[in-house]
KEDOMAR-159059 format. One record per residue (C-alpha): residue in three letters; x, z, y. Coordinates in pm, whole numbers, padded with zeros to 5 digits, always signed. Layout:
ALAXZY;...
***
This chain:
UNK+07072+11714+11737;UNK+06759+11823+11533;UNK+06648+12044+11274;UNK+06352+11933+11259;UNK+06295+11992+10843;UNK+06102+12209+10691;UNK+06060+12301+10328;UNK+05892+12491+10110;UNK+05894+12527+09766;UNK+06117+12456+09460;UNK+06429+12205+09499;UNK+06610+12138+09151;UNK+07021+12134+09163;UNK+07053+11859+08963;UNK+07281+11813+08729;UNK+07498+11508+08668;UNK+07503+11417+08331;UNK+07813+11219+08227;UNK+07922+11006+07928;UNK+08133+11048+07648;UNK+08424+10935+07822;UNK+08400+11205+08157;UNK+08212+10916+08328;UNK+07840+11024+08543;UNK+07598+10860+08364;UNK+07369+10667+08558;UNK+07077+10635+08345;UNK+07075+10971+08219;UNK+07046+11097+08617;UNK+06765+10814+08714;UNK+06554+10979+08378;UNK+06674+11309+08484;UNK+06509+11237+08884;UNK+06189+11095+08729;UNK+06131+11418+08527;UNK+06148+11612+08793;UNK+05905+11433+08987;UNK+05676+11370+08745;UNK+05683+11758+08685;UNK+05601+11813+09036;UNK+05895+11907+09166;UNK+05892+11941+09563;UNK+06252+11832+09611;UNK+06620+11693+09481;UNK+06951+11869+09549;UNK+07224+11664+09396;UNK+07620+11650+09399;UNK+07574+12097+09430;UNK+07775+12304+09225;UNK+07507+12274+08937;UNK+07617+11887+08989;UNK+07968+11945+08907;UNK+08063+11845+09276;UNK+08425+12069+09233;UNK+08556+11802+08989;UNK+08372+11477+09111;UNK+08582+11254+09351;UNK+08467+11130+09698;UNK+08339+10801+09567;UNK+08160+10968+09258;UNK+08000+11186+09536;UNK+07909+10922+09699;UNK+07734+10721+09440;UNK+07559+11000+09264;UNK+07404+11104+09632;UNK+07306+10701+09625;UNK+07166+10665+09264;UNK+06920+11002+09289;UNK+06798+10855+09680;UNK+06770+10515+09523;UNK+06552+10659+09195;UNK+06384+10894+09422;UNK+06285+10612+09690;UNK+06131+10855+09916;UNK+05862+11042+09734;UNK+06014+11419+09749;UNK+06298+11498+10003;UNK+06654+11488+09895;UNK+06893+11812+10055;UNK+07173+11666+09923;UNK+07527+11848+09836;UNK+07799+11791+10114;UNK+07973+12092+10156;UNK+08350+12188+10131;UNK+08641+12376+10230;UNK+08779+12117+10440;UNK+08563+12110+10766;UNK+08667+11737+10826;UNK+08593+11689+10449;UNK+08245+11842+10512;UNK+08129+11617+10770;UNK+08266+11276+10626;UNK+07999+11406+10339;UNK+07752+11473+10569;UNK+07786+11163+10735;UNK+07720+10965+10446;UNK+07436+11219+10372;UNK+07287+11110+10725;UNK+07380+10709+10605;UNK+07192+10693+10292;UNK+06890+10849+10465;UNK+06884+11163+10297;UNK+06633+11444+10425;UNK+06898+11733+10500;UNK+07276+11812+10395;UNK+07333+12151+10182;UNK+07654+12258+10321;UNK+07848+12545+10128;UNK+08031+12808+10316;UNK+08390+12756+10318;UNK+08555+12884+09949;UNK+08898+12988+09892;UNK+09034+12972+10268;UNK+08767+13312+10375;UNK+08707+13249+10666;UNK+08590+13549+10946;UNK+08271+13566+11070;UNK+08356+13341+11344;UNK+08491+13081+11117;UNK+08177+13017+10946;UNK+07993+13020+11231;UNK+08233+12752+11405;UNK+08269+12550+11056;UNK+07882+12471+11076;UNK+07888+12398+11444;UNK+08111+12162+11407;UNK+07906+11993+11093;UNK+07617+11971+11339;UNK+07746+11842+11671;UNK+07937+11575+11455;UNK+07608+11467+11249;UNK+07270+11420+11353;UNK+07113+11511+11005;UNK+06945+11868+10944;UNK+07214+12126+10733;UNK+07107+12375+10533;UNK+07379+12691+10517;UNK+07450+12788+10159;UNK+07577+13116+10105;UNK+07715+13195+09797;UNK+07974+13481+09753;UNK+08049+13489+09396;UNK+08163+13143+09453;UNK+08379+13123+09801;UNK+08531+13467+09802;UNK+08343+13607+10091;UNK+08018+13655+10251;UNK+07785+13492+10543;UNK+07614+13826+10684;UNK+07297+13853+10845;UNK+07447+13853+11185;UNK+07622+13555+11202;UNK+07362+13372+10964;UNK+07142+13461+11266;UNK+07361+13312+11511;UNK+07386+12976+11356;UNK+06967+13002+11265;UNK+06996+12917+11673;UNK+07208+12640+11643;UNK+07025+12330+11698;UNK+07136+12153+11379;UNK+07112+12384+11158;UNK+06730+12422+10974;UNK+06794+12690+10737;UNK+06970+12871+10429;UNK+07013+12893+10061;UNK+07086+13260+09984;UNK+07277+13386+09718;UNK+07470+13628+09795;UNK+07195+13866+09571;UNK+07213+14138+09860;UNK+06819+14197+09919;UNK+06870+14420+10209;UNK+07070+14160+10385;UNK+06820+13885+10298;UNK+06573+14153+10439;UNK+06753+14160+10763;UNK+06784+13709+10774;UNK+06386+13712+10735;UNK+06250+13989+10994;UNK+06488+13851+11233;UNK+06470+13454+11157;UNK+06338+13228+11444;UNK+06048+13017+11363;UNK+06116+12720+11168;UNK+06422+12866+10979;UNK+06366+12821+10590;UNK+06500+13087+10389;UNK+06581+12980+10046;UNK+06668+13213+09687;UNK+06972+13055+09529;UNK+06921+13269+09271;UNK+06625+13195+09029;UNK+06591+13518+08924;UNK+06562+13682+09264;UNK+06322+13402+09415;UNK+06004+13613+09303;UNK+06092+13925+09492;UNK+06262+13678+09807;UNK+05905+13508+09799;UNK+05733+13843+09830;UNK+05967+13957+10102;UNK+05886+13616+10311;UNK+06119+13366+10177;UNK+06026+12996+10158;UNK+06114+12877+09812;UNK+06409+12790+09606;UNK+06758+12574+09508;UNK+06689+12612+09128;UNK+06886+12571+08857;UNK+06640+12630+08565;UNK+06384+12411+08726;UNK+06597+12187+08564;UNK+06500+12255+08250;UNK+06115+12415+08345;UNK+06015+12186+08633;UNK+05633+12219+08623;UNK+05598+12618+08514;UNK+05892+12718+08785;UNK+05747+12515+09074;UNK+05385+12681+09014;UNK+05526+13023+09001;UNK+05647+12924+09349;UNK+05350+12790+09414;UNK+05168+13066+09368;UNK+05384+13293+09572;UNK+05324+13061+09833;UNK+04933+13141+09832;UNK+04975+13479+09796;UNK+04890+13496+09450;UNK+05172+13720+09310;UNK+05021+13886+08968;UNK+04952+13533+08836;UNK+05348+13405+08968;UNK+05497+13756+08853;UNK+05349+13653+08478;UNK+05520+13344+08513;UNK+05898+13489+08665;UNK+05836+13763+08349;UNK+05751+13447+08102;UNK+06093+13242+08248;UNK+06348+13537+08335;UNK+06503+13525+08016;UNK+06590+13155+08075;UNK+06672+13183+08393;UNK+06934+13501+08273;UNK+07117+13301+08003;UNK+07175+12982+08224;UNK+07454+13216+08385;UNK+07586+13341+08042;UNK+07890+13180+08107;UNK+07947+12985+08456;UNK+07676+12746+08590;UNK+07649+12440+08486;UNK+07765+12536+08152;UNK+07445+12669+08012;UNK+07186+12502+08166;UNK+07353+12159+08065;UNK+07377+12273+07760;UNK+07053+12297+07725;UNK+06941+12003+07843;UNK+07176+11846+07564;UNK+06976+12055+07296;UNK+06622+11893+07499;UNK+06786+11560+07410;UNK+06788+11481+07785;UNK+07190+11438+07847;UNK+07510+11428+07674;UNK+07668+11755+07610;UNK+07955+11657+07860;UNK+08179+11867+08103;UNK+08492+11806+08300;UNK+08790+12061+08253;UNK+08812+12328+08369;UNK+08461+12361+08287;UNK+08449+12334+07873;UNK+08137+12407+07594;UNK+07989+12714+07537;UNK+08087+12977+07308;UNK+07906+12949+06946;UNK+07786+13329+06985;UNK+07609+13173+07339;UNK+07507+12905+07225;UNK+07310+13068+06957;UNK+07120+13310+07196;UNK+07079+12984+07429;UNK+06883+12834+07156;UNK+06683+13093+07101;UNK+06559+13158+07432;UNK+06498+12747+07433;UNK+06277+12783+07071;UNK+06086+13076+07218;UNK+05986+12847+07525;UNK+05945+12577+07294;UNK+06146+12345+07449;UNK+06405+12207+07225;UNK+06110+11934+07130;UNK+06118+11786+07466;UNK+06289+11507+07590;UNK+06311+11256+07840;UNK+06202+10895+07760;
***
């Protein structure tokens, strides 16, 4: 097994627009990958929880992780979503994550079973010594229940497999402790947009975005920028952005931030229970953010 993938930079979580009748939407998805590459995006994340992956079935999975690598066709790497709470479920994903030639596997820790310390760290050894493919941890407390800490995120930074993590547990001390400690090669990722400034400063590597959905070019040179060094210049940027990147979590993710690609004309305004629309009182300051950016003129052709 390898690890063997590096990245830095700004990977969207795409999400996976649907049609009127609950069905993903093909076309919609293929527009929604070139617009991210022609905006300069450095990389794909589909079938995450921005992509809906709680409420799509196996073969849905499946065929949106084929559509985005088919659209894509190799010119910015795909970490694709194959993570779950079912350990054998997790690595039949990654295995068709390794099939279709993808770059890396996002794997999310474990949700609703909490598993100890030496769950997790057993869950993802298992991922890698079944599939030769490079997994990226995703830690995301508010979502699973319970917490990767630095010590065991450390442990499996030494597993062979395993080339690095999306953090979002929002704890900056214990992202702190992941990067001073980190071996070489181990990418440290913000999976929270509005924390990836002060990550960057602290050492991290980039970003799994959600509003870089809706602000490819201006979010990926903010990172950019970071990356040089050049923080005034990104910190103008995060300060221009931050109250987009607040209201996409006014109500639970991918709620906002699809609705506002509906507004941009980009996707149907389409959501599978238990996720439902937004609130009219949201939905008003969503638009109002959106007019201040000027975006609600764009769309995707």
């Amino acid at each position: 097994m390898s690890s063997q993938f590096t990245f830095r930079g700004v990977a969207t979580a795409l999400v996976t627009p649907m049609l009127p009748n609950g069905d993903v939407d093909e076309q919609a998805l293929r527009r929604l990958v070139e617009f991210q590459i022609e905006n300069g995006i450095n990389g794909l994340v589909p079938v995450g929880t921005t992509g809906e992956s709680a409420t799509l079935s196996h073969p849905e999975h499946h065929h949106v992780m084929d559509v985005v690598t088919a659209q894509a066709n190799g010119r910015v790497p795909l970490i694709v979503g194959a993570g779950s709470n079912s350990t054998r479920e997790a690595i039949s994903l990654t295995q068709h994550a390794r099939a279709i030639g993808a770059s890396a596997a996002l794997s999310v820790a474990p949700y609703y079973n909490k598993p100890t310390q030496q769950g997790f760290f057993e869950h993802y050894k298992a991922i890698t010594e079944a599939v030769d493919i490079p997994v990226f941890v995703y830690n995301v407390p508010g979502r699973t229940g319970s917490n990767i800490n630095a010590e065991t995120t450390l442990r499996l930074a030494e597993l062979p497999g395993i080339a690095g993590i999306k953090e979002a547990s929002g704890n900056i001390p214990q992202v702190m402790e992941i990067l001073r400690h980190r071996p070489n090669n181990f990418v440290v990722l913000s999976g929270d947009d509005a924390l990836t400034f002060p990550m960057m400063a602290l050492g991290g590597d980039g970003v799994i975005s959600v509003v870089s959905n809706e602000v490819p070019a201006p979010f990926s040179q903010m990172v950019k920028l970071c990356l040089e060094g050049k923080f005034l210049e990104a910190r103008a940027i995060h300060n221009r952005l931050l109250a987009l990147m607040n209201i996409n979590f006014i109500e639970s993710n991918p709620i906002p931030v699809k609705s506002a690609l509906a507004m941009m004309g980009m996707i149907n305004e389409v959501f599978r229970l238990p996720l439902t629309r937004m609130s009219m009182d949201n939905r008003i300051k969503l638009r109002r953010v959106l007019e201040e950016l000027s975006l609600l003129e764009q769309s995707v052709k």
